[in-house]
C-alpha positions in Angstrom: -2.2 -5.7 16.8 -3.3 -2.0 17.1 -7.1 -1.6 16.3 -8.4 -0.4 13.4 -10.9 3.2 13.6 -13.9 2.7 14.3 -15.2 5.8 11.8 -12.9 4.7 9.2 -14.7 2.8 6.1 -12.3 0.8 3.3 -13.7 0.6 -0.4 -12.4 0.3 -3.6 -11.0 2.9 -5.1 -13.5 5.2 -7.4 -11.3 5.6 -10.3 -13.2 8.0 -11.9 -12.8 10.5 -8.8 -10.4 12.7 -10.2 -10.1 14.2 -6.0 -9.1 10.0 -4.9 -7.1 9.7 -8.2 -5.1 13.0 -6.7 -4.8 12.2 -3.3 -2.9 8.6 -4.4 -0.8 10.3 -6.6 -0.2 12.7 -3.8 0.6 9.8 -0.7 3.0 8.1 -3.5 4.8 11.3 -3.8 4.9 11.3 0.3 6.6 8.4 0.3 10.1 9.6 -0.6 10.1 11.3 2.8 10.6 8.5 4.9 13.5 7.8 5.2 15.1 6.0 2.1 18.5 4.9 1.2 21.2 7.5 0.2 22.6 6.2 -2.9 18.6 7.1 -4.1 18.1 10.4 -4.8 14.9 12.6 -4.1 14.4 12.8 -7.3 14.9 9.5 -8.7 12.3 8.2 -6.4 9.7 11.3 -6.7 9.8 10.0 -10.3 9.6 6.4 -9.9 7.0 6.7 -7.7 4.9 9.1 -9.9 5.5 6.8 -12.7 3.9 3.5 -10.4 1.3 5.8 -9.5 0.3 6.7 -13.2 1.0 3.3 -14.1 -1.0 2.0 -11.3 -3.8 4.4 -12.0 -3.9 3.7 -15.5 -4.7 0.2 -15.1 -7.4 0.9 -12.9 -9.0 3.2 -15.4 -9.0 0.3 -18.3 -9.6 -2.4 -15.9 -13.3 -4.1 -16.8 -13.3 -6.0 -14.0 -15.1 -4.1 -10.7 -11.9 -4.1 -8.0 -14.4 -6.4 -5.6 -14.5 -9.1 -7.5 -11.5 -11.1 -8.7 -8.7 -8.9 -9.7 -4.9 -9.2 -9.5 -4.7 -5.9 -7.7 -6.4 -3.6 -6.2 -6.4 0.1 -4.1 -7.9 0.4 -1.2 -9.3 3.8 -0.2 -9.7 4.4 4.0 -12.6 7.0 4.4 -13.8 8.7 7.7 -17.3 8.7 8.4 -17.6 12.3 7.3 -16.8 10.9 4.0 -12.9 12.6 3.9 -10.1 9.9 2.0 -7.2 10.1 4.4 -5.5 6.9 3.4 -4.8 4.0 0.5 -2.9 0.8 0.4 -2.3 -0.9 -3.2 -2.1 -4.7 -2.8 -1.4 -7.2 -5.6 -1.1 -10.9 -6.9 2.4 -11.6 -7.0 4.7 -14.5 -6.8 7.0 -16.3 -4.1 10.2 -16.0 -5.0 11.1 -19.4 -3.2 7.8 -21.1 -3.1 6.6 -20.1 -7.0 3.5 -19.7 -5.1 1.1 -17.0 -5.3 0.8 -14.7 -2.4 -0.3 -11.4 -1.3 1.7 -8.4 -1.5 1.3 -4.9 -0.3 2.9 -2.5 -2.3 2.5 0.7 -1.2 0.3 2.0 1.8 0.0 5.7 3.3 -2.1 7.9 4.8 -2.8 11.5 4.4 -0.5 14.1 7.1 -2.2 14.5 10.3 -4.1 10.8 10.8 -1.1 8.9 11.2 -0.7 6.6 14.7 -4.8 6.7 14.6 -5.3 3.2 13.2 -5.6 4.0 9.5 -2.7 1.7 8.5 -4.1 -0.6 10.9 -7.3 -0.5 8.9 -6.0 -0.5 5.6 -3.6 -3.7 6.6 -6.6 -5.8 7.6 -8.2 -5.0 4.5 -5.4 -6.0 2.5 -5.5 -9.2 4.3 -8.9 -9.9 4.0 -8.0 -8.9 0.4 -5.5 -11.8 0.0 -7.2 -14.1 1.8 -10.8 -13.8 0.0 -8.1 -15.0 -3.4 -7.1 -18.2 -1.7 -3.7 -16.6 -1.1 -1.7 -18.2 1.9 0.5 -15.1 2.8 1.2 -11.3 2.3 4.3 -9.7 1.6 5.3 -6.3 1.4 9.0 -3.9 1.2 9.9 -1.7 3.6 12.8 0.9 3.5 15.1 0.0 6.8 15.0 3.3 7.9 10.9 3.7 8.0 10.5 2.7 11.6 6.8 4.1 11.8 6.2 1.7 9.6 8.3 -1.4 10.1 6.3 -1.2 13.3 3.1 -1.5 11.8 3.6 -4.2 9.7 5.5 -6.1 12.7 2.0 -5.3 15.0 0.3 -6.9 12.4 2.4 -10.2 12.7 4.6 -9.8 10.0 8.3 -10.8 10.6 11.5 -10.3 8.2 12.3 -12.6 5.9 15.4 -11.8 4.1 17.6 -8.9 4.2 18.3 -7.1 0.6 21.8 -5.4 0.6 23.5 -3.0 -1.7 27.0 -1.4 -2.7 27.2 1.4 -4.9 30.0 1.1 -7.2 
């Protein structure tokens, strides 16, 4: 497993930070460059994802619980020592599909252009673990596009192996 930075900090996000509110908005929006499925189009996804993103933000801003303390979700802001956000990973309560159990799941992580491959995901992985595992949760989960190598390669340093296989036909 690849080792996190060592001048890279993970907190909660600071919802009412309209610059950390911007930059998630902004990774979500990054995320349709990496390599999803042709049958999606560029800007079906810009718009899903900026609707999560509002969505996600949204419930932040009306949530009245603080995100350290028991909380079905939560974002996850990594911050170098100089006090710069370069990276988030949203992680959530969700349930097993086979197990009915509750687990972990990682729905969306990035990090900002130029700090990839320097452990940020590395950093914001293991918080999202200690994340799940300070709820009691026995696994994490998480969706990957096929294509996203940079990524599958991440996740699979950080001991997480395929489970099923999702496959589509357009008709």
């Amino acid at each position: 497993m690849a080792q996190p930075m060592a001048d890279v900090t993970i907190r909660p996000l600071r919802i009412e930070n309209q610059a950390e509110r911007g930059l998630v908005l902004a990774l979500f929006e990054r995320s349709t460059s990496v390599g999803f499925p042709a049958w999606y189009t560029l800007e079906e996804l810009g718009a899903r994802q900026r609707e999560s993103a509002a969505a996600l933000l949204e419930r932040q801003a009306l949530s009245d619980t603080p995100p350290q303390t028991t909380t079905v979700e939560v974002v996850l802001i990594a911050e170098t020592a100089a006090g710069e956000a370069i990276g988030f990973v949203w992680v959530r309560v969700a349930v097993d599909p086979f197990t009915q159990q509750p687990v972990g799941h990682v729905e969306d992580l990035a990090t900002v252009p130029g700090h990839e491959g320097k452990g940020v995901g590395s950093a914001l992985m293991a918080a999202a673990e200690d994340w799940a595992r300070g709820r009691g949760l026995s696994a994490l989960t998480l969706h990957v596009w096929p294509a996203n190598t940079r990524a599958r390669a991440l996740y699979a340093r950080h001991g997480f192996d395929e489970e099923k296989i999702r496959m589509r036909k357009v008709l």
